[in-house]
C-alpha distance (Angstrom), angle and dihedral (degrees) to the residues before:
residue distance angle dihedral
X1 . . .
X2 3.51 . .
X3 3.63 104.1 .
X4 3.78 97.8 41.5
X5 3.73 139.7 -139.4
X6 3.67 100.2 -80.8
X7 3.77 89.3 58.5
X8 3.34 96.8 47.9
X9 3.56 96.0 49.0
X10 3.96 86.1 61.0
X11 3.85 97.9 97.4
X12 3.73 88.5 48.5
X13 3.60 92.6 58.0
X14 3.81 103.5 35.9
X15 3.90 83.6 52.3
X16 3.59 91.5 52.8
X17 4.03 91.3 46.5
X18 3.80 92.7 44.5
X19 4.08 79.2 59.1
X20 3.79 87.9 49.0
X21 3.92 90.0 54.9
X22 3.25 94.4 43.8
X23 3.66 91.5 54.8
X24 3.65 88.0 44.0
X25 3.75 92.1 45.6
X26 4.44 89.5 52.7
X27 3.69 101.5 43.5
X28 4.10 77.9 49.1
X29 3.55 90.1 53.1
X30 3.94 84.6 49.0
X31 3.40 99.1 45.0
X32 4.33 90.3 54.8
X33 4.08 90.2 51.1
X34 3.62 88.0 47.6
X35 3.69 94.4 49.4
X36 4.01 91.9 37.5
X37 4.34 87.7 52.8
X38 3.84 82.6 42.7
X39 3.90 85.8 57.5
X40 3.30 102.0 35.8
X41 3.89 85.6 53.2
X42 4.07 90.0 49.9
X43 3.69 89.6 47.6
X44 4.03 84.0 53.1
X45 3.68 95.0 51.0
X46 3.69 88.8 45.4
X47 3.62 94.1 59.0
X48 4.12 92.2 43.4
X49 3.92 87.7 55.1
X50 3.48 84.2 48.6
X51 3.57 97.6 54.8
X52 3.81 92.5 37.2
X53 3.49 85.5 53.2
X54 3.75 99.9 53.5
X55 3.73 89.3 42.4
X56 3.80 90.6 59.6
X57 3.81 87.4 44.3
X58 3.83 89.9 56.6
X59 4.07 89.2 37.3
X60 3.62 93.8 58.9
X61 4.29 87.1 41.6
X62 3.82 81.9 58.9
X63 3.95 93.8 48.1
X64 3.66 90.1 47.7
X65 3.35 98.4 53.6
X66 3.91 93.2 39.2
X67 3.60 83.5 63.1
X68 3.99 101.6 50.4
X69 3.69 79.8 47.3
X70 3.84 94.4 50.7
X71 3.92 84.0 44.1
X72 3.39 101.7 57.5
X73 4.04 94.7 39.7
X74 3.89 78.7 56.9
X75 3.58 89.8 47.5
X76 4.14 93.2 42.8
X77 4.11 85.3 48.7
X78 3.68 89.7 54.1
X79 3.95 96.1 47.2
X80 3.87 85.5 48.1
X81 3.86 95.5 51.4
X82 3.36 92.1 49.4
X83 3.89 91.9 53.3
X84 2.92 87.7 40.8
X85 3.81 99.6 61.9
X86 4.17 86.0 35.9
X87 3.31 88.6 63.9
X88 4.12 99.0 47.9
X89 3.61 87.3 43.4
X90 3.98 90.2 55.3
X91 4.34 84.9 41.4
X92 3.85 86.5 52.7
X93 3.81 92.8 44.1
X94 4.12 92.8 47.0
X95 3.92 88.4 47.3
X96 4.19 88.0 46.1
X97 4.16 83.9 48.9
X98 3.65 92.9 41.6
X99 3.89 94.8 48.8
X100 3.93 87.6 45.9
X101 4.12 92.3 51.5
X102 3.74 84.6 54.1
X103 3.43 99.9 51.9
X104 3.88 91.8 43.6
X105 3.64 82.8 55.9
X106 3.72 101.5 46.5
X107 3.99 89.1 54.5
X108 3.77 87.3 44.7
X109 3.88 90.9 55.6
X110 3.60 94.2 48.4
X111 3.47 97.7 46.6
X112 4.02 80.8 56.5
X113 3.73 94.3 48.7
X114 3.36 90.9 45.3
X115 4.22 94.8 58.1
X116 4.30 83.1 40.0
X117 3.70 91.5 58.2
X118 3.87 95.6 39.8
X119 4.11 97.1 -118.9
X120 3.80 123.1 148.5
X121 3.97 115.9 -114.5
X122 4.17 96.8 -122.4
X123 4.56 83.2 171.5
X124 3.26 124.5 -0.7
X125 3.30 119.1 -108.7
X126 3.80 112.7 -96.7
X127 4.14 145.5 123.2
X128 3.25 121.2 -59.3
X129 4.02 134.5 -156.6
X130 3.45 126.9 -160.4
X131 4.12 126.2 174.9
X132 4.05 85.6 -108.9
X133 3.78 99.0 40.3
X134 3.81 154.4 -40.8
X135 3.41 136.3 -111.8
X136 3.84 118.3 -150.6
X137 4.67 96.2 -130.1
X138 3.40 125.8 12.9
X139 3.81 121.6 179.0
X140 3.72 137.2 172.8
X141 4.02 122.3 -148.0
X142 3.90 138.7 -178.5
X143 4.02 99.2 -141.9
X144 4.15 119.6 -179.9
X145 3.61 82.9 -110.2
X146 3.98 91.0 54.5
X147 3.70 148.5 -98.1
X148 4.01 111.4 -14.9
X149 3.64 137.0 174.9
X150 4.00 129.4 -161.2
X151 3.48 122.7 -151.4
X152 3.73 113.4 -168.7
X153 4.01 143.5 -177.8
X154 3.46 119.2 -154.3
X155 3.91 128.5 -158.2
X156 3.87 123.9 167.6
X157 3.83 86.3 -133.7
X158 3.92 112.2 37.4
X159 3.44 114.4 -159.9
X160 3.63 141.7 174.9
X161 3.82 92.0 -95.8
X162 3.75 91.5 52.6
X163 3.56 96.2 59.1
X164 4.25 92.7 39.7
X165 4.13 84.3 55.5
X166 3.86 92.2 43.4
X167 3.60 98.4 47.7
X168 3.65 99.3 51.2
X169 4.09 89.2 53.7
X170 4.14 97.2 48.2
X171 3.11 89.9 40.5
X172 3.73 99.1 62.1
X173 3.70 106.4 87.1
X174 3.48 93.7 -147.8
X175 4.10 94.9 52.1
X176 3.83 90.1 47.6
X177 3.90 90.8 46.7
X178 4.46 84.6 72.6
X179 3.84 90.9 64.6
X180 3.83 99.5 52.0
X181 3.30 122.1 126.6
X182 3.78 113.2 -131.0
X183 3.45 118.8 -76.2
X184 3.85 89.6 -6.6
X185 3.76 112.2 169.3
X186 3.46 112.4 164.2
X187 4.53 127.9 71.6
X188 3.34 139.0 -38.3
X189 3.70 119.4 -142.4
X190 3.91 123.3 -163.5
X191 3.47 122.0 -143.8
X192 3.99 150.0 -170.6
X193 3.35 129.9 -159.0
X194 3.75 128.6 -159.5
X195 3.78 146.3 -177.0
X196 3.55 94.9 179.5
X197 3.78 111.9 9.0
X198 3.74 122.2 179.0
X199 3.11 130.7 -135.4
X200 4.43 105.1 -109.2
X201 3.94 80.8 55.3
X202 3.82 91.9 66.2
X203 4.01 89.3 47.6
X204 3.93 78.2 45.5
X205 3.30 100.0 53.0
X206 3.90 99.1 40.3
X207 3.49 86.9 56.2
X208 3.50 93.5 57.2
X209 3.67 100.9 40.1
X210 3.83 93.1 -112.9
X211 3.63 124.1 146.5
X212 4.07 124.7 -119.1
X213 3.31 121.7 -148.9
X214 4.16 134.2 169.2
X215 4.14 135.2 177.5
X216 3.71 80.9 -81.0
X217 3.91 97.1 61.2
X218 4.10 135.9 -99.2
X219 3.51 112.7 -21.7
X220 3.82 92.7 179.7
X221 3.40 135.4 38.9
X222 4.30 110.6 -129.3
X223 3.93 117.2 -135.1
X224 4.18 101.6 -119.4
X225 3.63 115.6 -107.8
């Protein structure tokens, strides 16, 4: 009676609040492991950015350099073309000069055979052009046994094939009629010229009635035309 009902009910209530910290005190408890996996989970994705970060650093490195690398392949594929078509435009130039020197020479050696054989130079022999075609020597000659004119092809390596190809176009009446001279009347003689001929071009030629002839002179007589 003396001490009341509100202090008696005391260790009722301070066992009920020691509950309520305790509570308080666990979901406290919760709260920091939640926040200390939350950090630990931050801290993670930190270091993944990180690492994605640095990879795409070293990606675009690689890109980079892939393209200098693609540039100056580019830039090496370009030199080469270029020396590349230097060096067929010096080929085609050396075959033009080469071609040329034989032709000088095949009018050379005619003009020679001619003064051997005792014929009178009528034209010199040189190229001629015509709209439908060339032909590489062309000469024109008073002979004892009349008026005759050579037509020849000249290659610095006379093969077999040269003198098949040549044959078939002198020998076509109407081809040969283009190089005439005016009012010519008298024989047509077909000839080869050589640098270097081998040998299944003279067994060619022969055949064919065509006429070899080198620096050193005629080798073989033509068949007239």
């Amino acid at each position: 009676m003396i001490l009341g009902d509100e202090i008696l009910s005391l260790p009722g209530e301070m066992r009920l609040l020691t509950a309520e910290v305790k509570k308080l005190a666990e979901a406290q408890l919760r709260t920091e492991n939640a926040q200390r996996h939350t950090d630990e989970t931050v801290k993670e994705l930190v270091a993944a950015q990180l690492r994605t970060e640095n990879a795409q650093r070293h990606t675009d490195e690689t890109v980079k350099s892939l393209e200098e690398m693609v540039k100056e392949l580019v830039a090496a594929q370009r030199h080469t073309d270029e020396t590349v078509r230097a060096l067929a435009e010096s080929v085609h130039k050396l075959e033009e000069n080469v071609s040329e020197v034989a032709e000088e020479s095949c009018a050379s050696v005619l003009r020679a055979m001619a003064y051997q054989k005792g014929w009178t130079v009528l034209d010199t022999p040189a190229p001629i052009t015509v709209a439908q075609g060339e032909v590489d020597v062309r000469g024109r000659f008073d002979t004892p046994e009349g008026e005759i004119m050579i037509l020849a092809e000249a290659k610095s390596r006379l093969r077999e094939k040269h003198i098949e190809k040549w044959a078939s176009r002198v020998g076509d009446p109407a081809w040969r009629e283009k190089f005439l001279y005016p009012g010519f009347k008298g024989t047509v003689l077909p000839y080869m010229y050589g640098t270097l001929v081998y040998s299944e071009a003279f067994v060619k030629a022969e055949q064919h009635g065509i006429g070899v002839i080198k620096y050193d002179g005629e080798h073989l007589a033509p068949h007239p035309l």
